[in-house]
C-alpha positions as CSV (number, residue, x, y, z in Angstrom):
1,X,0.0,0.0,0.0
2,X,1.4,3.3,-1.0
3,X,2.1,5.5,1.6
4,X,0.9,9.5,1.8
5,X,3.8,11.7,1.6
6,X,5.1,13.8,4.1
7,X,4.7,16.9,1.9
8,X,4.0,17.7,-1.7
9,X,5.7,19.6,-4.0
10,X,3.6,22.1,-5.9
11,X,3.5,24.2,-8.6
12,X,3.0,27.6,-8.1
13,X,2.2,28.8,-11.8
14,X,-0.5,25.6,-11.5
15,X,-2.1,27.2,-8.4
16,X,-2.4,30.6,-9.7
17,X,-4.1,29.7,-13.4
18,X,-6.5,27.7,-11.5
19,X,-7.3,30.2,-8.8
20,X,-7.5,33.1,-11.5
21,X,-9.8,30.5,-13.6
22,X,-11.6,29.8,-10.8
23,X,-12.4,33.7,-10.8
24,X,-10.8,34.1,-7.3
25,X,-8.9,36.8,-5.1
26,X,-5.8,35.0,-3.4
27,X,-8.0,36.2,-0.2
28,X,-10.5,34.5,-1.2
29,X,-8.8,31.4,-2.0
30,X,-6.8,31.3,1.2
31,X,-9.8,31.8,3.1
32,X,-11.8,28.8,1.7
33,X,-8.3,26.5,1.8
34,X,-7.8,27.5,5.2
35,X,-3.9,29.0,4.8
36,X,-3.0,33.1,5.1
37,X,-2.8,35.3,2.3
38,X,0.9,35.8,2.5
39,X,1.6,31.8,2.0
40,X,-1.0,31.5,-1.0
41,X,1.6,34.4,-2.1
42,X,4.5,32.1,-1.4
43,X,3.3,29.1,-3.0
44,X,2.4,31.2,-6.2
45,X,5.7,32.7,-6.5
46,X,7.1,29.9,-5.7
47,X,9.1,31.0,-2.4
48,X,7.3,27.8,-1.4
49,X,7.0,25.4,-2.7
50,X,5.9,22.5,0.0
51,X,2.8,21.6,1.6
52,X,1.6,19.1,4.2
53,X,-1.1,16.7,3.4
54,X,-4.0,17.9,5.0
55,X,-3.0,22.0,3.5
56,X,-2.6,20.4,-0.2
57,X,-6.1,18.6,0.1
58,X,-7.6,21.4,1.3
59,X,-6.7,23.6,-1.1
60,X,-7.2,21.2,-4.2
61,X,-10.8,21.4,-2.8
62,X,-11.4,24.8,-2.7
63,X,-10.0,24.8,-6.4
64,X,-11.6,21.8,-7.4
65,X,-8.3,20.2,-8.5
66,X,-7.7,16.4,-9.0
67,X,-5.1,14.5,-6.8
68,X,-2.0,15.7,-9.2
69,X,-3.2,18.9,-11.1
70,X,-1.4,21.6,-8.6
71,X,1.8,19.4,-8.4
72,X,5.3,20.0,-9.3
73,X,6.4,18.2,-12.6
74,X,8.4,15.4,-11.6
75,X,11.9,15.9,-11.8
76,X,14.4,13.8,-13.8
77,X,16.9,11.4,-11.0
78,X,20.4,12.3,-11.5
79,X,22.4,9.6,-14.3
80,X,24.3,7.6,-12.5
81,X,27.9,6.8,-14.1
């Protein structure tokens, strides 16, 4: 059984096309996810770029984004020699 990860990356870009789609203020937004303003701002920018668990979910459903929609791209492992 796969097991939940301690945080998730995100993409910031991701989280702002939705929220602006979504016709929403980043007050607005952090209000209905539950998280301040000022991270919102973070996580848009990308300043951050982490959130735990229960913070992701919550604001995937005040955007009304699947499981993988607001994450980071996966990143490429390092070629081992």
């Amino acid at each position: 059984m796969a097991q939940t990860p301690t945080t998730f990356e995100v993409d910031g870009t991701a989280i702002c096309t939705k929220r602006m789609s979504a016709g929403m203020e980043v007050q607005q937004l952090a209000d209905k996810a539950g998280i301040t303003a000022s991270y919102l701002r973070k996580l848009e920018r990308g300043s951050r770029t982490r959130m735990k668990p229960a913070t992701y979910v919550r604001l995937r459903a005040a955007l009304r984004a699947n499981k993988t929609e607001l994450l980071a791209p996966p990143t490429d492992p390092p070629e081992r020699k």
